[in-house]
C-alpha positions as CSV (number, residue, x, y, z in Angstrom):
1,X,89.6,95.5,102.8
2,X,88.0,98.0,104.8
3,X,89.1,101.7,105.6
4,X,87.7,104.2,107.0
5,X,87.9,107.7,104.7
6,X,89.1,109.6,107.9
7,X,91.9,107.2,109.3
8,X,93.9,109.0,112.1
9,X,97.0,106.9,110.9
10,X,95.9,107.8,107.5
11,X,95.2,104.6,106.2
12,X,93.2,105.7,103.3
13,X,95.9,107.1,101.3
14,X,97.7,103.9,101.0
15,X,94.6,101.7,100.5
16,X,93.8,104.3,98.0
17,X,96.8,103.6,95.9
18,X,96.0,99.7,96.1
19,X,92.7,100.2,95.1
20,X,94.1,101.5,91.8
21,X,96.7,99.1,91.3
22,X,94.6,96.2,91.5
23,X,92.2,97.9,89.0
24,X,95.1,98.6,86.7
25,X,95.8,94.9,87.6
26,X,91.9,93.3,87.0
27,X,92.3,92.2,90.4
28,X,88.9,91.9,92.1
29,X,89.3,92.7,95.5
30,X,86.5,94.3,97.3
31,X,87.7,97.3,99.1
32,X,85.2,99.5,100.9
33,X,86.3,103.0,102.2
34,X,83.7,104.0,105.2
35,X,83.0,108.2,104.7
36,X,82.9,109.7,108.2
37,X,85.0,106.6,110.3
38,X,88.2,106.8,111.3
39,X,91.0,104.1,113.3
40,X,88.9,103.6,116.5
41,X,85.5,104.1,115.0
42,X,85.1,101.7,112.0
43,X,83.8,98.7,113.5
44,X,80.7,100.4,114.9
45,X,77.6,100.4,113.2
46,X,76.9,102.6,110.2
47,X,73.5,103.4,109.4
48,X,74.2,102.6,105.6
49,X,76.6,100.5,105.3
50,X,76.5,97.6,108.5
51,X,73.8,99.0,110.6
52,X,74.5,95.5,112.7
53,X,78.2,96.2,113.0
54,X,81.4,95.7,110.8
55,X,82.3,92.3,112.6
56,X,78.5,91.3,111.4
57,X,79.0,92.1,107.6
58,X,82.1,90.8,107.9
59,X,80.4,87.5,109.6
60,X,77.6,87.4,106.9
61,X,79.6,88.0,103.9
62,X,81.9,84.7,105.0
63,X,79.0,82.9,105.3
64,X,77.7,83.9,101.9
65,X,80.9,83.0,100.4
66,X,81.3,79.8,102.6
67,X,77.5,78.4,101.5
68,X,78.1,78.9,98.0
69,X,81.6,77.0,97.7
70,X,79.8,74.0,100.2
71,X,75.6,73.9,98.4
72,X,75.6,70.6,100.4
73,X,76.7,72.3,104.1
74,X,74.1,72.3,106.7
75,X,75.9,74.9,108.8
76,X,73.6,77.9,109.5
C-alpha cells in the first residue's frame, strides 16, 4: 500500500492505523507513506523513492516477486 503523507482526502490517517494493526498482527504487508505527496501527486516521480515513477516501482517490484515464484520463466 501506498500513501502519500499529505493526502487531501486524508488517507494517511486511516492507512496509519492499519499499519499498526497488522504490526500488532505480524502481518507483513509493505506499506510505504510518500512525505511531501498528496491524492493527485503520488504517482509522479520522487527523487528518492521511484525517481522512474510509482507505476514503475510498482511494475518492477511485480516482476521481482513474479521471477522468484517462476526461476524457470523466460519472461523479461
Amino acid at each position: 500500500m501506498i500513501v502519500g503523507l499529505e493526502d487531501t482526502y486524508y488517507l494517511d490517517a486511516p492507512v496509519r492505523l492499519l499499519a499498526q494493526e497488522l504490526e500488532r498482527l505480524g502481518g507483513d504487508a509493505d506499506i510505504l507513506f510518500v512525505p511531501g505527496r498528496d491524492h493527485v501527486d503520488l504517482f509522479a516521480p520522487h527523487p528518492e523513492l521511484y525517481p522512474a515513477g510509482l507505476v514503475q516501482r510498482i511494475e518492477d517490484a511485480m516482476w521481482t516477486r513474479f521471477r522468484a515464484a517462476h526461476p524457470q520463466s523466460r519472461c523479461p
